[in-house]
N, C-alpha and C positions, 0 to 999 in steps of 0.2 A: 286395708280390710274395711266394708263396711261397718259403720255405726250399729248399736241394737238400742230401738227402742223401746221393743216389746218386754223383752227380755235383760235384765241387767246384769249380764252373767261375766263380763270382762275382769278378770284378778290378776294378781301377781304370783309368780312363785322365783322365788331368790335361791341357787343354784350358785355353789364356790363363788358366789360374792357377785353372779351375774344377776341381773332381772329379767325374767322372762314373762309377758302376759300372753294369758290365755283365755279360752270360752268356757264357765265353770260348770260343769256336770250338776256336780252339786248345787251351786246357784239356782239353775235351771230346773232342778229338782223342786224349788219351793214354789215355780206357779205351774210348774207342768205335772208335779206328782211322784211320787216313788219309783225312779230310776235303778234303784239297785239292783234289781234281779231282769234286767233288761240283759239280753245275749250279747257277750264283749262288742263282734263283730258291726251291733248295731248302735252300740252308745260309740264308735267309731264312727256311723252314718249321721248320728243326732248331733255327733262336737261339730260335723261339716255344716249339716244344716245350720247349725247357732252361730258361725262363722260368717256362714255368706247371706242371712236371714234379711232381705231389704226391702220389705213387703212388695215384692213384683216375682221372681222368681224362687224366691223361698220366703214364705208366709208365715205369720205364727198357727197358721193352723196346721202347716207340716208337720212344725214342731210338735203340737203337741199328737197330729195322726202317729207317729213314732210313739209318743209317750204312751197312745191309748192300745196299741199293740199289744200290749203285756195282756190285754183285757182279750181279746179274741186270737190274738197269734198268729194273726195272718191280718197283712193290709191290704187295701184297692186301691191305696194311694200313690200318685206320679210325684215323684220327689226332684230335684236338679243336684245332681251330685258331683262336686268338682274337687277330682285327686288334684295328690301335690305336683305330679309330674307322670312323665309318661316314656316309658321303655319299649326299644324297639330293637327287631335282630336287621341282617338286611337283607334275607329274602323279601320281607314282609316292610322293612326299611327302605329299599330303594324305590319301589313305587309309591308309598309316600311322599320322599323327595320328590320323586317326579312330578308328583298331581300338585306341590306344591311348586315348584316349577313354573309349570302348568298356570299356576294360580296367578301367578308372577309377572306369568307371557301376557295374561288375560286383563290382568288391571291394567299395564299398561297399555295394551290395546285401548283400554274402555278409556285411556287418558288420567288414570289415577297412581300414584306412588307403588313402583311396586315392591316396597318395603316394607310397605302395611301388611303385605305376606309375609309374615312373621309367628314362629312358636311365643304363647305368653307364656307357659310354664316350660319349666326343662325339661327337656327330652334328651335320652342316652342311647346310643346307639351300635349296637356290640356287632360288629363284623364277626358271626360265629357259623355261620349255614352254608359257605360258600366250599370249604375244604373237602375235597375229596380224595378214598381210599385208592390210589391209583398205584400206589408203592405200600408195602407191606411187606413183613416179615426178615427187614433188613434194618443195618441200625443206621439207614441214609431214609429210609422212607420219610421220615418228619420233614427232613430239608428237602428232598428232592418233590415229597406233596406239597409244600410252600410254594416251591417256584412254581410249578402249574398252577397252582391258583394263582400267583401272583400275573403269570403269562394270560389265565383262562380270564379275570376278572381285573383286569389293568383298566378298561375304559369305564366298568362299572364304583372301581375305587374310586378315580380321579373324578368322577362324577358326587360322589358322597364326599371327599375332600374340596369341592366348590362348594357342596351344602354348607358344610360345616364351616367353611369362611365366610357363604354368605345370608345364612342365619345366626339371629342372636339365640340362645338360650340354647344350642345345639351342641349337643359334643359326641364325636366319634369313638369309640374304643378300637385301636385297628385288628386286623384279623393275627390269627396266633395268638392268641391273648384268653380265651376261653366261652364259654357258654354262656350268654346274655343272662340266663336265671342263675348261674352259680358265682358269673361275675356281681351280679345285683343282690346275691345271700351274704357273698363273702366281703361287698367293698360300696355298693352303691348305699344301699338300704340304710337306714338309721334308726329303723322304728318307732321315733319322734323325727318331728320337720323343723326348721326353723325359716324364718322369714323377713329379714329387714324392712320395714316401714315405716315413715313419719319418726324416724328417730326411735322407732323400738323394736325390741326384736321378737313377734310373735313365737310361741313354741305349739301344735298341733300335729297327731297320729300324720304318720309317715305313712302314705295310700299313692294309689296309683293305678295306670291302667294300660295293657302293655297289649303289643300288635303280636303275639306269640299268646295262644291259648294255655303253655303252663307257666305265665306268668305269675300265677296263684302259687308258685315253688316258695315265693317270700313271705306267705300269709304264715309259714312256719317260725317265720322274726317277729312277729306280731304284727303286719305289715298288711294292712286291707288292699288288696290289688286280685286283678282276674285280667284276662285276654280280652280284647275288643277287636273288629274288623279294624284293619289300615284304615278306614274312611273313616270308623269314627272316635278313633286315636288322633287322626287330622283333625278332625273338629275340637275335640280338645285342648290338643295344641294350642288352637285359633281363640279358644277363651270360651267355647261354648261347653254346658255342661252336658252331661254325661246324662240323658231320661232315664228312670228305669222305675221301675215299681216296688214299693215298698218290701222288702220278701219275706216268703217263709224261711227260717231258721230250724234246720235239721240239728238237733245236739246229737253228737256222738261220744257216749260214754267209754274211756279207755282206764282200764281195770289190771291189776295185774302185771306182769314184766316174762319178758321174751324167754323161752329155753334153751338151756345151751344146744348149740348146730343150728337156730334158729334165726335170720337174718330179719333186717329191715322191710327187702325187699319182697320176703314173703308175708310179712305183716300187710305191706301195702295191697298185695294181692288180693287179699282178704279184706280187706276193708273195702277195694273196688270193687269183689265181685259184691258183698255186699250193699255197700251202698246204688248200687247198679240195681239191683232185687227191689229195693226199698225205693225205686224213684224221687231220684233228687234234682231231676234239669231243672233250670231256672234259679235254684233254690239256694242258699246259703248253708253250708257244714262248720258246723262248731265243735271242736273239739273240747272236752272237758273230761271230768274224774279225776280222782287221784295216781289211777297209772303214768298222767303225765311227767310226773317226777320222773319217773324210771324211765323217760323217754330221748333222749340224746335230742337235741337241738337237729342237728343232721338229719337223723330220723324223721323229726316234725316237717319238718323240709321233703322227706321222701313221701311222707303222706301228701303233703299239700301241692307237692309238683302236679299227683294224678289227681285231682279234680276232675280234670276235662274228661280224664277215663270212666270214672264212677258219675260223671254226669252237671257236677253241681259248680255254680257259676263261681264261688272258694271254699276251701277249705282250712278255715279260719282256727289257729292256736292263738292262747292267748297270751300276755310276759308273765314272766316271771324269773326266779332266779337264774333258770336255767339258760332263758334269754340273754342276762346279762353275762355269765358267763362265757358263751358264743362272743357278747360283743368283745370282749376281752382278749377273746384266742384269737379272731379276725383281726385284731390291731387298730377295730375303732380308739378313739381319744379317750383317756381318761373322761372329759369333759361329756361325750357323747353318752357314756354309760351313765353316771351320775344323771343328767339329765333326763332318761330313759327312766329311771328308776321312781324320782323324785315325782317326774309328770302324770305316769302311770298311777302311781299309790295316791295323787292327790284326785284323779278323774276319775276313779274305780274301776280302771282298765285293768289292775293287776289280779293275778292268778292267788286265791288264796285256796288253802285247803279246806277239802269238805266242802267247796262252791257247788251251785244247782242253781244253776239261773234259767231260767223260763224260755222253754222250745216250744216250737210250732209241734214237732213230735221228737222220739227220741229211739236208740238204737244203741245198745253195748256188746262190746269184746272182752272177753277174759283172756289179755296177751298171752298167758300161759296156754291157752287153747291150739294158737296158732301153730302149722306144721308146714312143712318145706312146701310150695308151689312152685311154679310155673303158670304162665297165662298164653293160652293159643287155642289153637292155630293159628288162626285170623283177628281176633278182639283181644281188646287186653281186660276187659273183665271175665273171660272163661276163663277162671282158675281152674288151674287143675291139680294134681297132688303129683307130688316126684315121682311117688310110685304108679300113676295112672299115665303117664305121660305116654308110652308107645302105644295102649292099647287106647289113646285118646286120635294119635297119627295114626290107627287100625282102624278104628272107626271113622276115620274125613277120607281116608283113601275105599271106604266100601265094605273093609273087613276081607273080601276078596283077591287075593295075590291077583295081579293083574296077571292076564294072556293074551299073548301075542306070538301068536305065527310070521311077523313080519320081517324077512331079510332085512339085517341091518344094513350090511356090510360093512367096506372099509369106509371112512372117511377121510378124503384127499385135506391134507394136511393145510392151508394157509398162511404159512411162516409162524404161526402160533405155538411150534416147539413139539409140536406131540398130534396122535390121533386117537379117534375114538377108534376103538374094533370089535368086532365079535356082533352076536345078537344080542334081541333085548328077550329074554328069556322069562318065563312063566313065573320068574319071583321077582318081577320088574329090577333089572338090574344089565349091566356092559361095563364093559370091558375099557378102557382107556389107557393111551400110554401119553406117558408127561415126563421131559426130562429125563428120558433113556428107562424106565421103568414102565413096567403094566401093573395098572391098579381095576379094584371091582369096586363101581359105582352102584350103589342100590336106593331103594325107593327109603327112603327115611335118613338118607346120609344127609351129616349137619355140613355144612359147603360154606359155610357163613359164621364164626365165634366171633362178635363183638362187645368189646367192655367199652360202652359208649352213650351218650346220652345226657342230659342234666337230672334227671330221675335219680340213679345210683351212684355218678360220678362225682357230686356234690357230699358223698357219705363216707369219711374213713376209714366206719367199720368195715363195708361191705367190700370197700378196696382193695384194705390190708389183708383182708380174708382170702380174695383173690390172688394176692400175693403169696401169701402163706401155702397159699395149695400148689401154687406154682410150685414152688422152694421143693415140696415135700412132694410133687410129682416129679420134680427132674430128679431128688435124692433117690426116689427109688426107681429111678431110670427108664419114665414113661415118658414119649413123645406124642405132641398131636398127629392126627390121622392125617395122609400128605392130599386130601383133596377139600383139608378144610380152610378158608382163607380166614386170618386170624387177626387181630385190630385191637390196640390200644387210643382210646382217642379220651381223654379226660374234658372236664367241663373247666380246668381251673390247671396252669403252672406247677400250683403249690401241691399239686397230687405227685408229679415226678419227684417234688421236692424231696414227699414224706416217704415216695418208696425208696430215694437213694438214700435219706436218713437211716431206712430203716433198714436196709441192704436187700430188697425183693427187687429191685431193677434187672439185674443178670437174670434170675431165675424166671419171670417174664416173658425176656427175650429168648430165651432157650428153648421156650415153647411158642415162639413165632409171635409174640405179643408183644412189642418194638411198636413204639412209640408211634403212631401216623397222623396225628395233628392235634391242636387243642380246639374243639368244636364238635357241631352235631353233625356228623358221621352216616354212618349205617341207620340210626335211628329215623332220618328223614328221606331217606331214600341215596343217600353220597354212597354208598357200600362199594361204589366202582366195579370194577368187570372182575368175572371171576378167568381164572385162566380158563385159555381159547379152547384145551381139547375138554376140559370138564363142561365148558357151554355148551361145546357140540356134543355131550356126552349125554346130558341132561334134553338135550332139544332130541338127538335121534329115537332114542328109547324112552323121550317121553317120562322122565322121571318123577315123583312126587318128591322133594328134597325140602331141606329147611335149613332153617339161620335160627339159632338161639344167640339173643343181644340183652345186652342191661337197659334195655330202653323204656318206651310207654306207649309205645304206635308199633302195631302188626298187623294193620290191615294188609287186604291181599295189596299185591300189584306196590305195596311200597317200597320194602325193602332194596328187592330187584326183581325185576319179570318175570325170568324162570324159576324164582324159589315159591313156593306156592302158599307152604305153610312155615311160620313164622311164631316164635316161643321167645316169651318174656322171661326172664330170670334175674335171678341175683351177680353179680360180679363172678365170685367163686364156680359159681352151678354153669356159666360161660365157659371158665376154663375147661370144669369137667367136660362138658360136651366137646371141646374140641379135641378130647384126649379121647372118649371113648368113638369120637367119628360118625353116631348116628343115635335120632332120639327114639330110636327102636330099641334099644340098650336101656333097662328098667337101672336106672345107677342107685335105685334103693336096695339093691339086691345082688345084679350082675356087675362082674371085673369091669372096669375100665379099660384092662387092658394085660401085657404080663410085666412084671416089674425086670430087673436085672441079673434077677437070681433064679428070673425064670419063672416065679409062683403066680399066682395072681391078684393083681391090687386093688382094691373095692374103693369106696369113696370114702366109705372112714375112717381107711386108712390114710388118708389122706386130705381130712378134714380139721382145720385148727381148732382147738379149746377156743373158750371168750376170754381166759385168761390170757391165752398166747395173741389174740386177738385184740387183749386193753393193753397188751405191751406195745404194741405194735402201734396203737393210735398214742400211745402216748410219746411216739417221737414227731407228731406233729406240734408244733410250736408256733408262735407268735411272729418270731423274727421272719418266717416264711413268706407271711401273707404283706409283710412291710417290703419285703424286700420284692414281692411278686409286682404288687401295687404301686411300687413308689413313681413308677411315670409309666402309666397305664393307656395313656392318653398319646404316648411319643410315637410307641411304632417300631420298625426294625429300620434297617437303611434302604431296603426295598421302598416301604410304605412311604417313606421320607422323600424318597427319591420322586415320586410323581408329581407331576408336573399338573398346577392347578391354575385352571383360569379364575381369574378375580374380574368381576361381575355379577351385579345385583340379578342379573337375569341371564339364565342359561341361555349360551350361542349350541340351538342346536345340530346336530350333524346327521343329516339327509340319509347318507350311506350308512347310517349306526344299525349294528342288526341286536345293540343291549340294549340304549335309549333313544324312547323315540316320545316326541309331541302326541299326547295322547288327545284325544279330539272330544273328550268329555264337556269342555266349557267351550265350546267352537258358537255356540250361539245365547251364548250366554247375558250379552248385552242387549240381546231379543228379550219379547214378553215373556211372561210364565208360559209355559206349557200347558193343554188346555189338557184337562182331563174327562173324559169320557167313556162312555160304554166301548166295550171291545167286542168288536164283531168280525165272525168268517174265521176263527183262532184255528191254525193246524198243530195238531201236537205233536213237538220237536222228538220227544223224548218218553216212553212209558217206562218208570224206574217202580225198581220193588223198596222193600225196609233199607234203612240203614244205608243207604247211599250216603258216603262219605262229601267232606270238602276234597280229600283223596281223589275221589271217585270223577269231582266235578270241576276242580279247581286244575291246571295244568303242573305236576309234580316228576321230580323224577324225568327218565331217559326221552331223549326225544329222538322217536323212528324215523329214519331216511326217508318211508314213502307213507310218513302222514303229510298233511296238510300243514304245518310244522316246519316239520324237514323241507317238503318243497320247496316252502318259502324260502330259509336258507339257504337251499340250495341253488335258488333263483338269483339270491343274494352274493352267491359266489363261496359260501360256505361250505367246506368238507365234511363229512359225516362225521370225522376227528374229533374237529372243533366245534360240535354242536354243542358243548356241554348242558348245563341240564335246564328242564323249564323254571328251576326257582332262579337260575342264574341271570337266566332273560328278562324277569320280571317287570322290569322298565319298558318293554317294547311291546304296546296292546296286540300289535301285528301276529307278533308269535302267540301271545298268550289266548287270545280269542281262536286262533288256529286252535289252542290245545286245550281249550275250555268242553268235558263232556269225550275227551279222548281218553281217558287209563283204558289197559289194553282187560282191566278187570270188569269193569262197569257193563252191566247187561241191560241191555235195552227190550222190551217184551215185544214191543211193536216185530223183533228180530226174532222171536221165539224162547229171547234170554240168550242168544248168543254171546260170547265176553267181544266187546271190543267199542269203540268208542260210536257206531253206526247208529245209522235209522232210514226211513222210505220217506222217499220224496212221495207224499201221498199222489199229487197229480198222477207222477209217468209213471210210479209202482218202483221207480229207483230206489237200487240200494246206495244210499252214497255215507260218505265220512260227513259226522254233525256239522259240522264249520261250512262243507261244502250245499250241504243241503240248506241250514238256514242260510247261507249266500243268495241261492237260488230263490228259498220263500220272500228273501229282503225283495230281490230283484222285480218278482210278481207281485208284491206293494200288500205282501199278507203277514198278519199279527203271528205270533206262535206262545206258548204255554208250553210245562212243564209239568206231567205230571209226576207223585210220586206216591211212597207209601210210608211207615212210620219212620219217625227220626232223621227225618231228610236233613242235612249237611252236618251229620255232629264230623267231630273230630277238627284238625287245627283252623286256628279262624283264618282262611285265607279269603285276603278281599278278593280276589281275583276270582274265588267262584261266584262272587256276586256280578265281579267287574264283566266278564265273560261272559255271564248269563244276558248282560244287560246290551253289550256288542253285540250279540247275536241275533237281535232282535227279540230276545221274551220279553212280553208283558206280562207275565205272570205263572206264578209256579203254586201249584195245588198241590199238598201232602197229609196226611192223613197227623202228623205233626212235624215240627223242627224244633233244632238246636238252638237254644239260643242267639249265639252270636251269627248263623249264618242268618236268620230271620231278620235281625236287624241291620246286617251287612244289605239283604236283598234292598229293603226299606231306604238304608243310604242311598243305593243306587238305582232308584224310581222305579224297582220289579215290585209286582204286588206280589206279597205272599197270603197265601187262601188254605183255610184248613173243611177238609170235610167235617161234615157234620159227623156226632156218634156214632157209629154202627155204618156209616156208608164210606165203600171207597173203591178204587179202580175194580176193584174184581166183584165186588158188590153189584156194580153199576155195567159190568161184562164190558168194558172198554177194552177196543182191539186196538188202538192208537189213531184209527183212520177217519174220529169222527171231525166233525165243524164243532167248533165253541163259541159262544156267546157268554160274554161277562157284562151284565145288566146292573142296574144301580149306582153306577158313578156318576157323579159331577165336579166340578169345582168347589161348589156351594156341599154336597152332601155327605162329602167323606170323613165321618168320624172316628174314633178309635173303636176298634172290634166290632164295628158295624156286619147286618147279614147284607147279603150279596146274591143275588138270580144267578146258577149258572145254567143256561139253555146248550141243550146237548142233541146235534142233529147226528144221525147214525147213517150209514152208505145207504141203505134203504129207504131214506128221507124219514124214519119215522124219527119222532124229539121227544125228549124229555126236559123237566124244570127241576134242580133240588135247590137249596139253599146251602150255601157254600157261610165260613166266617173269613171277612178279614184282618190280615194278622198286622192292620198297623195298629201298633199298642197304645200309642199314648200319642195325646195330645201334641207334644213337640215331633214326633214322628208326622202325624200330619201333614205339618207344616214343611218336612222336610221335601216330604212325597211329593208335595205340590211344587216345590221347586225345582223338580227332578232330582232329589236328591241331596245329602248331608249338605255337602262341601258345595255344592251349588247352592245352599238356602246362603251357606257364609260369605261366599262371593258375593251373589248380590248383593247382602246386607255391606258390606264393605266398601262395594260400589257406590251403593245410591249414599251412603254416608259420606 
């Protein structure tokens, strides 16, 4: 640790007889000022500052910019903020690897160690994104979905098992094992850090910064962490710190305690769409009040997973009993908790009662307020109310029963078991048979019940709840509806544990909810195929249908293609839906279904007390999470079994269609890059609001006759075995192919048509994105991006910066952005440009077909949030000039821009050293 001269703030605190020094709050308080009513979240920012303070990258004037925060609530100041470590899944993990790789291939090229490519803090890495729903509703599904992933991602394992042998500070968690955020609540996290050095053992707030946007799941441990692009979690890794700006601090006040029938995850609801209303991107969420008592540890965890949904960079709780408690049921050490406890009360990070510590602004709940939701169709902050939910699917399909006159007829069967039949008739609905039976598909059938995700699966109440309804819908002899495909996938072991503890296992299964792997599932797009005559049932007639899941992500096109619309819910409100069969069914009111005696069963009849609900959580125990945990790191005899090359430096393989040598550092031991004005720009792409990383990033199914699939198929790959674009991640080849493909994303340039296209302006071609920027690369012309508000929210995938960047953009104009995709772009030398107030694509009558000029760059000129000329030639030759801003923030972004990028400024600097 560095030295502090400025500040004398280094003490001791003695702990069962150990010593630990620390950086003192307090101390620091008597030249910096009155610290106490500073927001938890940010005297967690100020102990890092006082830590790594070494007058060059943190000064004592950062210091006291934070101290003088309390005075205006809002800073301008660029801070260097370096978490204790850094968590990764391995969608978002293996290209990591790779670019470090990469990094590997390149020093040695340049003649330097390539060793020095090296993680300085620990990095964790939870194999949890890769499983998919391919067997269900059988009690072989768990093992027979293992072995296809083990068959589908064998070259991408032993790939992450070379990592892991040939970096230091790296460790893998292997697959089956659970969800990166619930394995990091339940077993990583510690809430204090500790640190060997010079013969002592510092102690310092347990932070972090994780390549998975709800990372922020652990800020409910007390745990200061949030999601970062893969690029600049890389940087991290490498020892550089993290830029960012001082922020505003949103308090949210929580009041009051939940109603009985009243779940978590409808709490969460509410608090997203809320904080969504109240604009928080960028911003820090503090929780506070006294309702936190009443709040389950689990719970604070359902809050803080949805940050990314409601907007804001974490959603910070802070310790307190309850904390410690959690660490006690999880089976951290005696030693861990004590220390937790002692650190907290002596740096004023702890939770007392009647606390009000000083927000930028503030927002409260009356938990007792809150009422059953749902969130959809498409966003997970449209809440909606149980009871509004069909006439909310009434309204997105038009309010109009659709009509159609069109012969359907038969469909010729495929070996898929069954066929579609009949027409599609004036109440959008057909006829299908499946399995020797005819069933009636309609416009609002649920086709999709998933209990899956780190959001709800991380919570025992909402579980057990799920179980419990199970229990008490098979007693009164309800089944789910036979065209709904049904999933149990938990974030964590110790879930199976507590339902066979508690005996809801059988009744589960009984209702098709049999076990289909430990990881993220249906929530990320894994949902796997639904059976063959219900796809052709849904494609002939043109169906509007849906998936109700426990998850945090509904945008369109994720789940699965054909399902349109998409409904968040609680564990329990999952089951009900796959029982009543469609979210046309008001289950605030209407049967579910008929019971065994023939009457009919409503959902409160069938709904557990809180009581029957605390008995149920209280057969989770301690010995579960020891026993889950105890060699988390070993793996099955699968995982085991792979065969790992040992070598400092990946031997790559030419033929690989998962890793491939990505060409990012290819000229790297060349000069900087020159930077200049961009002239003659075609635009790739005209997008509206809310384009996702979804939208831009390659996720989910990959079609035979995109751009994608060909390649594979070029490759020698069957349609079979394409599995999905997260699973390719390592290969730019495929992913630049599917950069700007979801088959959802509408391009205006197309008239808003859904699908990944655009006009080759020259020849008036329609062609697939990937193929038309080929073509602009080939004619030696720039390309731009434009967009409209909140361009790339949603998960931080590097890949839609990495994509954007292959493709040839130089730059992407939005009227705003999400945070981390803005600084993903910046990592990877896209400029990102925000229109001025009041102007933007439709303001300015942009058909997509104009020339662009972006004026005012140089080497010498580019500062942080500097304005920017954009010159706008129209087909008509007439131009226009507005003034655009550029969205690099800060200072060390600069720096990185100029190097083309994060991991490019670290390479050089590693090189020339």
């Amino acid at each position: 640790m560095p030295s502090l001269d400025s500040l004398k703030t280094l003490k001791t605190l003695t702990v069962e007889n150990r010593e630990y020094h620390y950086y003192s709050l307090t101390e620091a308080a008597r030249s910096l000022g009155d610290l106490q009513r500073l927001p938890m979240s940010l005297k967690v920012l100020l102990e890092n500052l006082l830590r790594w303070e070494d007058g060059k990258t943190v000064t004592g004037q950062d210091l006291h910019a934070l101290a003088e925060w309390l005075q205006q609530r809002r800073s301008d100041r660029e801070i260097q903020y370096r978490p204790a470590r850094v968590l990764m899944q391995d969608f978002t993990g293996v290209p990591a690897v790779v670019d470090l790789a990469a990094m590997r291939a390149a020093m040695a090229k340049a003649g330097g160690d390539p060793q020095r490519i090296n993680p300085l803090s620990p990095v964790d890495l939870v194999i949890d994104h890769s499983v998919m729903v391919d067997r269900y509703a059988t009690a072989q599904a768990f093992g027979e979905n293992v072995d296809i992933e083990m068959q589908r991602n064998g070259e991408r394992y032993a790939f992450l098992r070379w990592g892991q042998n040939a970096f230091d500070n790296f460790s893998v968690v292997p697959p089956g094992t659970g969800i990166c955020h619930q394995v990091n609540l339940e077993y990583l996290g510690r809430t204090v850090w500790t640190r060997e050095e010079d013969g002592r053992t510092y102690a310092f707030p347990d932070t972090l910064v994780g390549t998975d946007s709800h990372t922020t799941m652990i800020n409910g441990l007390g745990v200061l962490g949030w999601g970062v692009g893969g690029i600049e979690a890389e940087a991290a890794m490498l020892g550089q710190p993290v830029s960012m700006l001082i922020p505003e601090v949103i308090g949210f006040k929580l009041t009051g305690k939940l109603r009985e029938g009243i779940t978590a995850t409808d709490l969460v609801l509410t608090v997203t769409q809320m904080l969504r209303k109240k604009g928080v991107v960028g911003k820090f969420v503090e929780f506070y009040g006294d309702g936190l008592a009443q709040l389950p540890l689990a719970d604070r965890a359902t809050i803080a997973n949805m940050a990314p949904e409601y907007g804001a960079t974490c959603g910070f709780f802070p310790v307190d009993d309850v904390t410690l408690d959690y660490l006690r049921l999880s089976g951290r050490p005696a030693a861990t908790v004590q220390l937790v406890e002692a650190y907290c009360k002596a740096q004023g990070l702890w939770r007392e009662a009647g606390q009000e510590p000083v927000f930028t602004d503030t927002l409260a709940l009356d938990m007792d307020e809150v009422e059953a939701s749902l969130a959809g169709p498409k966003r997970p902050q449209d809440r909606v109310a149980l009871s509004q939910v069909a006439q909310a699917f009434n309204n997105f399909i038009g309010l109009q029963l659709k009509v159609s006159t069109k012969e359907v007829g038969r469909l010729e069967s495929e070996g898929g078991g069954g066929v579609a039949v009949g027409n599609a008739d004036q109440a959008g609905e057909i006829e299908y048979e499946h399995e020797g039976a005819n069933h009636l598909l309609k416009d609002g059938a649920v086709v999709i019940a998933a209990i899956t995700s780190c959001t709800n699966t991380s919570n025992p109440s909402v579980m057990m709840a799920a179980g419990l309804v199970a229990k008490k819908a098979v007693e009164k002899g309800l089944q789910r509806k036979p065209w709904v495909k049904t999933s149990l996938a938990p974030g964590s072991k110790v879930v199976t544990d507590y339902y066979k503890a508690a005996g809801l296992t059988p009744y589960l299964d009984a209702l098709g909810f049999d076990l289909v792997g430990y990881g993220c599932t249906t929530c990320i797009g894994n949902s796997g195929p639904l059976a063959e005559p219900i796809e052709k049932a849904i494609t002939q007639a043109d169906l509007t249908v849906a998936s109700v899941l426990s998850g945090n992500r509904n945008f369109e096109g994720r789940v699965h293609p054909l399902v349109k619309t998409n409904w968040l819910a609680s564990p329990p409100l999952v089951v009900a839906y796959a029982l009543a069969g469609s979210v046309r069914v008001d289950l605030s009111s209407e049967a579910l279904g008929l019971g065994k005696d023939g009457k009919p069963v409503y959902l409160r009849d069938i709904w557990p007390s809180q009581q029957e609900i605390a008995e149920a959580v209280a057969k989770v125990d301690t010995a579960m999470f020891h026993k889950e945990y105890a060699e988390v790191f070993a793996g099955d005899a699968q995982w085991q079994a792979i065969e790992v090359p040992q070598a400092a430096t990946y031997v790559w393989q030419e033929d690989s269609t998962y890793i491939q040598h990505p060409p990012f550092f290819d000229d790297i031991t060349g000069p900087l890059p020159v930077i200049e004005d961009i002239h003659g720009a075609r635009i790739l792409a005209l997008l509206g609001d809310s384009v996702t990383t979804d939208h831009i990033s390659p996720a989910g199914n990959i079609k035979a006759d995109s751009p994608a699939g060909r390649y594979l198929r070029d490759k020698g790959v069957e349609p079979r075995d394409f599995n999905s674009y997260g699973s390719r991640r390592g290969n730019h080849e495929v992913m630049m192919r599917g950069t700007f493909a979801n088959i959802r994303i509408r391009n205006e340039m197309l008239g808003g048509e859904e699908g990944g296209n655009t006009v080759h302006v020259p020849s008036a071609e329609k062609l697939a994105i990937y193929d038309a920027a080929m073509r602009y690369k080939a004619e030696g012309t720039p390309l731009v991006v434009i967009a409209g508000q909140e361009y790339g929210t949603g998960s931080s995938r590097d890949w839609a910066a990495k994509g954007t960047n292959l493709l040839g953009v130089k730059a992407v104009l939005a009227e705003s952005f999400e945070r981390i995709h803005r600084s993903n772009l910046v990592g990877m030398g896209v400029l990102p440009l925000q229109f001025a107030e009041g102007q933007t694509r439709k303001t300015l009558g942009l058909t997509g077909h104009e020339r662009i000029d972006i004026l005012g760059l140089s080497q010498t000129q580019v500062q942080p949030r500097m304005t920017l000329t954009l010159h706008i030639t129209r087909e008509d030759a007439s131009t226009q000039q507005i003034q655009v801003l550029c969205r690099i923030d800060t200072l060390n972004e600069v720096e990185y821009f100029k190097a083309g990028g994060i991991l490019h400024y670290v390479l050089r600097q590693l090189i020339a050293s």
